[in-house]
C-alpha positions as CSV (number, residue, x, y, z in Angstrom):
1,X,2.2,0.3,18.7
2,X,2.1,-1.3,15.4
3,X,-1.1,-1.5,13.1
4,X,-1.4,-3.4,10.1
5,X,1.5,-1.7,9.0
6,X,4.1,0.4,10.7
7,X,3.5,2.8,13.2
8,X,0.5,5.3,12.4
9,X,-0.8,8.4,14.0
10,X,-1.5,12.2,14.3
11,X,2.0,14.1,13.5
12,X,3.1,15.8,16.5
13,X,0.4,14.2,18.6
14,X,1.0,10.6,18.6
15,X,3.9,10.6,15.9
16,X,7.1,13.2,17.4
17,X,10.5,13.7,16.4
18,X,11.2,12.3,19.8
19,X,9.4,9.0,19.1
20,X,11.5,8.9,15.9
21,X,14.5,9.1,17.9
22,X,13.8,6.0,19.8
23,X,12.3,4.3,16.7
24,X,16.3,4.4,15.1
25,X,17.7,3.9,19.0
26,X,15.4,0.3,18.5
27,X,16.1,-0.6,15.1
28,X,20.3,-0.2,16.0
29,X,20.6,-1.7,18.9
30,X,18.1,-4.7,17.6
31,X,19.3,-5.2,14.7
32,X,23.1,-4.3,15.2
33,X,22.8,-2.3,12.2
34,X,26.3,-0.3,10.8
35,X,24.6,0.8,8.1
36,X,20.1,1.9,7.6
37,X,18.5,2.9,4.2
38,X,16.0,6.1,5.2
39,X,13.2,7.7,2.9
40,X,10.2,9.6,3.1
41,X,7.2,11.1,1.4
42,X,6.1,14.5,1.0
43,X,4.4,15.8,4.2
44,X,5.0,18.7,5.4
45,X,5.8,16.7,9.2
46,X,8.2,14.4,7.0
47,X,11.6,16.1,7.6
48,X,11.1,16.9,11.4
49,X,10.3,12.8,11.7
50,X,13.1,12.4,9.3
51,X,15.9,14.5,11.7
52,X,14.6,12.6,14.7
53,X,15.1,9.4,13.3
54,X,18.9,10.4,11.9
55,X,19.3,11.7,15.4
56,X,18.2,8.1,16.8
57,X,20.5,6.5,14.3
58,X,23.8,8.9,15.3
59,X,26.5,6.3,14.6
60,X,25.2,4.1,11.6
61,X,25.8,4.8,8.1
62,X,22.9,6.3,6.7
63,X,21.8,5.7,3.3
64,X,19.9,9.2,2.5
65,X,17.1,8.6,0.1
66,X,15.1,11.8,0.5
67,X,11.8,11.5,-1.0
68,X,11.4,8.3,-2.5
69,X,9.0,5.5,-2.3
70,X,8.7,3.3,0.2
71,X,9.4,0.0,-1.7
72,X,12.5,1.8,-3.0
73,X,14.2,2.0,0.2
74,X,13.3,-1.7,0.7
75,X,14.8,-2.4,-2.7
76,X,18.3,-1.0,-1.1
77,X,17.4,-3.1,2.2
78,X,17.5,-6.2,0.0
79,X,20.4,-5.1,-2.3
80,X,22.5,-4.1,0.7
81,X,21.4,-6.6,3.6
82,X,20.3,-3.8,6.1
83,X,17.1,-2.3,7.5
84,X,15.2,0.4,6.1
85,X,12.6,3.0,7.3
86,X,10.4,4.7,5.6
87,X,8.9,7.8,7.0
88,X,5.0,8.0,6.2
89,X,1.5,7.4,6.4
90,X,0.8,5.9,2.9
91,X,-2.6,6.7,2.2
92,X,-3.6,8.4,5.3
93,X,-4.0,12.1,5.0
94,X,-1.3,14.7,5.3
95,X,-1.7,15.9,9.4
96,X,-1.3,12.0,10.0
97,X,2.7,10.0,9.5
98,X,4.2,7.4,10.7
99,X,7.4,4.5,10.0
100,X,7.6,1.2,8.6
101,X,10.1,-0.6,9.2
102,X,11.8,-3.5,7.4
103,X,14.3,-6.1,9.0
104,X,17.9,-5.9,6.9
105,X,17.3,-7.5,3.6
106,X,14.1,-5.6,3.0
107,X,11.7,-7.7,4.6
108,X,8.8,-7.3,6.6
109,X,8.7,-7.3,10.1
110,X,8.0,-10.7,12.0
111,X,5.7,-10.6,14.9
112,X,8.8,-11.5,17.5
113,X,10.5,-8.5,15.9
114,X,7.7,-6.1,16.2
115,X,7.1,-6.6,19.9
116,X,11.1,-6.6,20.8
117,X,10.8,-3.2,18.8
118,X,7.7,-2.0,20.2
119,X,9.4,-2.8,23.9
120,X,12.7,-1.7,23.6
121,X,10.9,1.8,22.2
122,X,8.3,2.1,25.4
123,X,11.4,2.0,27.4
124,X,13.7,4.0,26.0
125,X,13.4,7.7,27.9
126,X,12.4,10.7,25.7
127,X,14.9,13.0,25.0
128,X,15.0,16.4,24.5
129,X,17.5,16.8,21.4
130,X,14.6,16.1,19.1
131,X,12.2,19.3,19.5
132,X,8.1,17.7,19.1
133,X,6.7,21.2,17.6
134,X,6.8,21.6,13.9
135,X,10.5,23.8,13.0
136,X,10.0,27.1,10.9
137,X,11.9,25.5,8.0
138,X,12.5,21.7,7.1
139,X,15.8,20.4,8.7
140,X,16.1,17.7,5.8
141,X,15.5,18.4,2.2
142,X,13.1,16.8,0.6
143,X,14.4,15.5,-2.8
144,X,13.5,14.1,-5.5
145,X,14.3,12.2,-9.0
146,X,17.5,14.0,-10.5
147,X,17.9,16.3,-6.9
148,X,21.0,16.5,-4.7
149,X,18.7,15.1,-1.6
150,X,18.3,11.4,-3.4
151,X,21.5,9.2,-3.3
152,X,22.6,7.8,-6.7
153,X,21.4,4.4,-6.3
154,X,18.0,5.5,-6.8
155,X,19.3,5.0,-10.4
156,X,19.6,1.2,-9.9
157,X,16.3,0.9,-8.5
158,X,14.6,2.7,-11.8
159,X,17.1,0.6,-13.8
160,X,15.3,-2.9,-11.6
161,X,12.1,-1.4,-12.7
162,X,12.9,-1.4,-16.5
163,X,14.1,-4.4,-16.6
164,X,10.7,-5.7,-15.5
165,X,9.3,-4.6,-18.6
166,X,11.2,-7.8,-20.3
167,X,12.7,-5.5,-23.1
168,X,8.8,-4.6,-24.0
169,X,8.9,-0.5,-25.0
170,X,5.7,1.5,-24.2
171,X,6.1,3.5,-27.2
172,X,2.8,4.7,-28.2
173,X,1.1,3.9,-24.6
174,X,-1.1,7.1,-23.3
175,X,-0.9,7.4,-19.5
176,X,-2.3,9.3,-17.1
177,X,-0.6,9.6,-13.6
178,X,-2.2,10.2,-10.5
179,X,0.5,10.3,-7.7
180,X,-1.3,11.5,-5.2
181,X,1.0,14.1,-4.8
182,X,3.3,11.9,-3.0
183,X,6.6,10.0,-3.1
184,X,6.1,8.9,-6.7
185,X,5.4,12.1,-8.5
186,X,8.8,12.5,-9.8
187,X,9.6,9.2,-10.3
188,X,6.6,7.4,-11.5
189,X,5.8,9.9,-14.8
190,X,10.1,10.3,-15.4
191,X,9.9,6.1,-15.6
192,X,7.3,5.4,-17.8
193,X,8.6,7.9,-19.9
194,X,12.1,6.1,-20.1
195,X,9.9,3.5,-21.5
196,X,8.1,5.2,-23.9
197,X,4.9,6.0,-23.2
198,X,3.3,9.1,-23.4
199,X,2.6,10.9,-19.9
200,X,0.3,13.6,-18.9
201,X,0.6,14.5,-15.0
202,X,-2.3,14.6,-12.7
203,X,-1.7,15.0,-8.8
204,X,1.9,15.0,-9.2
205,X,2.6,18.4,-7.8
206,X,3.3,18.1,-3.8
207,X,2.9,21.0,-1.2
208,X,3.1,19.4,1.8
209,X,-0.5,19.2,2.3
210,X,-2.1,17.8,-0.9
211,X,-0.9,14.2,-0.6
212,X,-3.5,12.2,-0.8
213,X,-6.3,14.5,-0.4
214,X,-9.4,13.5,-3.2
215,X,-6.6,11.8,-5.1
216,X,-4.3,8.5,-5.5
217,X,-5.0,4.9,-5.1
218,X,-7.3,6.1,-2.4
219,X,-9.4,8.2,-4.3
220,X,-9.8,6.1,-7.9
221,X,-12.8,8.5,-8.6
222,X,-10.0,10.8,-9.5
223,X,-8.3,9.0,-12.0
224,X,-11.4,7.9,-13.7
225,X,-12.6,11.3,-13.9
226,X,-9.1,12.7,-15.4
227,X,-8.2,9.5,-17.7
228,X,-9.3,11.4,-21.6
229,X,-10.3,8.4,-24.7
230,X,-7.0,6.5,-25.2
231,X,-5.5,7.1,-22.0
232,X,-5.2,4.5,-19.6
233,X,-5.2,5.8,-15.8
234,X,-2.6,4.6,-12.9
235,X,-3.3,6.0,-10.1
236,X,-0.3,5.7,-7.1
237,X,-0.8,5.9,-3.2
238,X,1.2,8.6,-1.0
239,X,4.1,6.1,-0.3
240,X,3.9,4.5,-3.4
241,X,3.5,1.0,-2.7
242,X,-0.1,0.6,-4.5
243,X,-1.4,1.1,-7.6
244,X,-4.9,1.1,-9.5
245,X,-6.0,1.5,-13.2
246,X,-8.7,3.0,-15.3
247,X,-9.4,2.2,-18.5
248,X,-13.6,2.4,-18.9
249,X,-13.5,1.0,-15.2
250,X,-11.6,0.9,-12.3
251,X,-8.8,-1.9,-12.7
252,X,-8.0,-2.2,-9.3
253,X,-5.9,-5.3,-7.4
254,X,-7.8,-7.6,-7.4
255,X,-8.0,-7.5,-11.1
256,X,-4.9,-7.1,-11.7
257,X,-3.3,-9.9,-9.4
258,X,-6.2,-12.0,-11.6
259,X,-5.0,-10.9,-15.1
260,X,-1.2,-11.4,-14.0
261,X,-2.0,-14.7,-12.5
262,X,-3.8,-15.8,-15.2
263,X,-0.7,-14.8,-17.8
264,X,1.8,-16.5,-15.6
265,X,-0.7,-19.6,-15.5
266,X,-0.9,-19.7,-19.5
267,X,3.2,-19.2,-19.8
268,X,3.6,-21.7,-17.2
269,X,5.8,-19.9,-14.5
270,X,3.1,-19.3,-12.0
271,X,5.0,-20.6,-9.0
272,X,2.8,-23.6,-7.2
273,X,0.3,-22.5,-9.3
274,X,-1.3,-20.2,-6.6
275,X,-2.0,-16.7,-5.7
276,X,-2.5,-15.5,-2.1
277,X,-4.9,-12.9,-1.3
278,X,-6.5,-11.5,1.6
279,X,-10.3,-12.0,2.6
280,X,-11.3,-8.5,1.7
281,X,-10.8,-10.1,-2.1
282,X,-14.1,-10.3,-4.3
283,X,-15.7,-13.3,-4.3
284,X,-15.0,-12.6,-8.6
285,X,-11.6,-13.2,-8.4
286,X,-12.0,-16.7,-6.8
287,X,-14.6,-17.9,-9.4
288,X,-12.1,-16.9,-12.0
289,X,-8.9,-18.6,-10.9
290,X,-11.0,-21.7,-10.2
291,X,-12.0,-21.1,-14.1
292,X,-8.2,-21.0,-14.5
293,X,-7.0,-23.9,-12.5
294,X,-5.1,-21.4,-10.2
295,X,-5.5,-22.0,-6.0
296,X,-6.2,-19.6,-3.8
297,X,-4.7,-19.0,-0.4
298,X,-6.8,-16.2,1.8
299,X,-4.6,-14.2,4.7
300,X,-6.0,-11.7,6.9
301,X,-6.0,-8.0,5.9
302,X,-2.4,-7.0,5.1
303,X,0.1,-7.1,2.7
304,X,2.4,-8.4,5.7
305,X,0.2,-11.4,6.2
306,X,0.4,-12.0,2.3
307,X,3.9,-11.7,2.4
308,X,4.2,-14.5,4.9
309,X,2.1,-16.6,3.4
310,X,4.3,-15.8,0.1
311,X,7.6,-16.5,1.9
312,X,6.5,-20.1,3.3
313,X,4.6,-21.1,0.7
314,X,7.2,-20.5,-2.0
315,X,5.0,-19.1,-3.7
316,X,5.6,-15.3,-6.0
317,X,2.2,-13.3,-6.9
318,X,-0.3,-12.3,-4.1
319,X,-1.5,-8.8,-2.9
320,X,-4.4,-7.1,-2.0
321,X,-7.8,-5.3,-3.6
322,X,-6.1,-1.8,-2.5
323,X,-3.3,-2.0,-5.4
324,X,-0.8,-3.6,-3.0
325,X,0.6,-6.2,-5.4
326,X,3.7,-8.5,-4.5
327,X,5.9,-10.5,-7.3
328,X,8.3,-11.9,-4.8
329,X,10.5,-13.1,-7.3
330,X,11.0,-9.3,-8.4
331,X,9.9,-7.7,-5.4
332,X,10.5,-8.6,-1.1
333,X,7.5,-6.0,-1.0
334,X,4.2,-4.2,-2.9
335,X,5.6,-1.8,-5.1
336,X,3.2,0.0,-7.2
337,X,5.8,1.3,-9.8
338,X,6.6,-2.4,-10.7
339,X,2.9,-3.3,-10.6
340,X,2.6,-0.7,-13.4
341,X,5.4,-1.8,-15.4
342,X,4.3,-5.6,-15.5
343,X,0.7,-4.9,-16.2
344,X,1.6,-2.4,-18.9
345,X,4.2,-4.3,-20.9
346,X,1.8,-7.5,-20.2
347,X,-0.8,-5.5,-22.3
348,X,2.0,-4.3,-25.0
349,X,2.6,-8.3,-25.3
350,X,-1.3,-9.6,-26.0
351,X,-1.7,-6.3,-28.1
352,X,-5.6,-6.7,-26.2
353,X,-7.1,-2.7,-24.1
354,X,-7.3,-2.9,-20.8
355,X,-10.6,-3.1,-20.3
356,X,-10.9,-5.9,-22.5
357,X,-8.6,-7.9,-21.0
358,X,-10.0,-6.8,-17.1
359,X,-13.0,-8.2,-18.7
360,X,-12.4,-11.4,-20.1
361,X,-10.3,-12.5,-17.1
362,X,-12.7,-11.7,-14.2
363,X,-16.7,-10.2,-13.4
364,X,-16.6,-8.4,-9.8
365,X,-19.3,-8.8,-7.6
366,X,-20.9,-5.7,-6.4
367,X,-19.1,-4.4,-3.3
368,X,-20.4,-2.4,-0.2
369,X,-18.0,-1.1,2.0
370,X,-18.9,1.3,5.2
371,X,-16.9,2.6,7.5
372,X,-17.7,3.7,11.0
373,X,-15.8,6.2,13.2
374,X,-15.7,4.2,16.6
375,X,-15.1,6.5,19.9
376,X,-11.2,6.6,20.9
377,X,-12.7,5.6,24.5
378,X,-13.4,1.8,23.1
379,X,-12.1,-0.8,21.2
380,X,-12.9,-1.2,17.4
381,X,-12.4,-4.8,17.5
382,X,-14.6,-5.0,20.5
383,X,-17.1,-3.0,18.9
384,X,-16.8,-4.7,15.6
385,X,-17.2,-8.6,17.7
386,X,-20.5,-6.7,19.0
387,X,-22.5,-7.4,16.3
388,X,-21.6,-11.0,15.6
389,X,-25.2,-12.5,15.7
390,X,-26.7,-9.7,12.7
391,X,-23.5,-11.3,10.6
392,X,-24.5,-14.5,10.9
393,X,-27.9,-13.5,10.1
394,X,-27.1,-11.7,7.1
395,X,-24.5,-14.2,5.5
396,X,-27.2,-17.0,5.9
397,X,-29.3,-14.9,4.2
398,X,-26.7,-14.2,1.4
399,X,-26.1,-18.3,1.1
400,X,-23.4,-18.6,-1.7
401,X,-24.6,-15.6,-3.4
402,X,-22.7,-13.1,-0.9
403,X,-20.1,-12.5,1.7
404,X,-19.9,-10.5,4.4
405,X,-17.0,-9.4,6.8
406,X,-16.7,-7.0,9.3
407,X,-13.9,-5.9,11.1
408,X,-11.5,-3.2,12.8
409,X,-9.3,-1.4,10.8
410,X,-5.4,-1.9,11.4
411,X,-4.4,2.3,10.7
412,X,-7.6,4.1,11.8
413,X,-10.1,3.7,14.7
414,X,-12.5,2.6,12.3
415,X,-15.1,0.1,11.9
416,X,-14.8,-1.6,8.1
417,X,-18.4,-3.2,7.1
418,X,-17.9,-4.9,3.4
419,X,-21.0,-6.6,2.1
420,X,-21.3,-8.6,-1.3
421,X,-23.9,-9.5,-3.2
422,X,-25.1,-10.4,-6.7
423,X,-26.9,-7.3,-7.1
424,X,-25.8,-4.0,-5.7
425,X,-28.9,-3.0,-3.9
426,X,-29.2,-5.9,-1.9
427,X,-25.5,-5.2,-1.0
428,X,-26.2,-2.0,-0.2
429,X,-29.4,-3.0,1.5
430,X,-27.3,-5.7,4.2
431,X,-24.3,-3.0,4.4
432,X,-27.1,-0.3,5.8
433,X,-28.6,-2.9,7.8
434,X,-24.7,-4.0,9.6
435,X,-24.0,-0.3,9.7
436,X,-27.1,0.6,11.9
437,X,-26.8,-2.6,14.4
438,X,-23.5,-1.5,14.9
439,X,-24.1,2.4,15.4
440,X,-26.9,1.2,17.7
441,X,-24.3,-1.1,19.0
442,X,-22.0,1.8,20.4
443,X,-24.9,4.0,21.1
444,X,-23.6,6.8,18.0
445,X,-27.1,8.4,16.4
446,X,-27.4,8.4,12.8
């Protein structure tokens, strides 16, 4: 029932009102919750899944958030020991939603607590108080920064995120902010502007429908296209848990766990003196924090997996190449709005661009990365394991000049094929070699 995080599918389809119902029916009775933080992003599906959910939850205090990002409602998890559930898809488009779920204190899910939830949900019986058909008008309201819908300790959350900035003012910063017309498109331009900077909107005008579609973290093309001379571009996912930047090239996580690592390193409070990352990570990043003296410790795909590897380690700064950044001393979770704080005011204190700095702190490797649709009849990571021998092939052929990884995707029922190289074409040249084997592989043409 889980992916690689939350639960994920087609609104209405795979994702009801009625599934939400048991969802909050698990997550009380599991955790013996009194009291659940609850948010949501901007689909038009959101506020059906929402009044399931509530209905689910019918005896716990409820902590309304309305729409407000998903590392927000963790924030009150951790400030008020108690779960929180976000309603949404993150980067996914708008027909798709989904939950995630974090244990009381804001945490991520353990493995153990995913199952019990994922059991006690299969057999729980549907019922019919929440209606699976989209309603004629939304039965929650959808909120927003400054609007009755979001509870006034969305106020202390924006006041956390200012405080990251160390007393640093942006005054004088140009931004442009992509919000994918999601969950931050109130809040992200109204904080940076508490701080100073100057803010010009792009994508930050939800319908219901436009979230994430050509726009946001997922779309960077976007951002670079809109960011003018002097600007630098953020561009935020649908949930609002990633974040990228532009400033003459895409600064995306990798780069920016590398130039934040690299600061904490020279101002000595890079705990254990380690970043953790996941294996989709360019092979760039690890030849600069060698040149750093940081170590590097490499989780599967998923900020969950980072997160663990945080939490045991005791170590603070990890994420992924998507945006999904954690500072677990400031953070129990990716937030994208605190990402953008800490990179910015880092760049207000070395008075050095963006692009500069991205620069000097790390070269990328050219990247490749294909997707392929596999059938709903068979198993992506089957499918993906079906190719094993032409990987082998092709990362003895790379040597130490390469990598290559291929493997099922944790939200869609997709094949991921990521090849890297020293020079894009033969990237490109080993990605459209993978991609055929495995299309020949499942017997799709093309």
């Amino acid at each position: 029932m889980f992916g690689t995080d939350g639960i994920r599918g087609r609104a209405y389809e795979e994702i009801t009102p009625s599934l939400m119902m048991r969802v909050g029916e698990a997550v009380k009775e599991i955790f013996g919750c009194g009291k659940v933080v609850v948010a949501h992003d901007t689909r038009e599906s959101s506020p059906d899944l929402v009044a399931g959910l509530l209905g689910g939850l019918e005896g716990s205090e409820v902590v309304k958030l309305g729409v407000a990002p998903t590392p927000a409602a963790a924030f009150y998890g951790e400030r008020l020991g108690v779960p929180a559930l976000v309603v949404s898809a993150s980067h996914n488009p708008f027909y798709d939603n989904g939950v995630k779920i974090f244990a009381p204190g804001g945490r991520k899910l353990s493995d153990s607590e995913q199952e019990d939830i994922s059991e006690l949900i299969g057999s729980l019986a549907d019922s019919d108080a929440a209606p699976d058909t989209p309603t004629d008008a939304p039965t929650v309201a959808p909120g927003g920064v400054g609007s009755g819908a979001v509870c006034e300790r969305v106020e202390d959350y924006l006041a956390h995120l200012e405080s990251a900035a160390g007393g640093v003012s942006l005054v004088g910063m140009k931004l442009a902010i992509d919000a994918a017309n999601g969950a931050c498109s109130e809040m992200a331009p109204a904080l940076m502007r508490r701080l100073g900077a100057q803010v010009r909107e792009v994508c930050c005008s939800p319908d219901g429908r436009n979230i994430n579609d050509g726009c946001g973290a997922g779309f960077p093309g976007r951002i670079a296209a809109e960011t003018r001379r002097g600007e630098i571009g953020l561009a935020f996912d649908g949930d609002g848990d990633r974040v990228v930047a532009y400033d003459e090239g895409l600064v995306d996580g990798d780069f920016i766990i590398a130039i934040c690592g690299a600061d904490r390193r020279f101002r000595n409070c890079l705990a254990g003196n380690t970043v953790v990352v996941t294996v989709m990570t360019n092979m760039g990043f690890h030849l600069s924090m060698r040149k750093h003296g940081i170590d590097v410790v490499t989780t599967p795909v998923g900020d969950r997996h980072v997160s663990e590897a945080l939490e045991s380690g005791g170590w603070e700064l990890g994420g992924e190449q998507s945006g999904h950044v954690i500072f677990r001393d400031l953070a129990t979770t990716g937030d994208g709005l605190l990402t953008a704080v800490v990179l910015l005011s880092l760049l207000r204190r070395n008075t050095v661009p963006l692009s500069v700095l991205a620069a000097e702190t790390m070269t990328r490797f050219p990247q490749v990365l294909r997707n392929v649709e596999v059938p709903v009849s068979l198993d992506a990571s089957e499918a993906a394991a079906g190719i094993s021998d032409s990987v082998e092939d092709v990362r003895r052929r790379l040597g130490e000049g390469g990598r290559v990884l291929v493997r099922s995707s944790g939200t869609e029922p997709l094949v991921r094929v990521m090849v890297e190289a020293r020079k894009e074409p033969q990237a490109r040249k080993f990605a459209d070699s993978l991609v055929g084997d495995l299309k020949a592989h499942l017997g799709l043409s093309g």
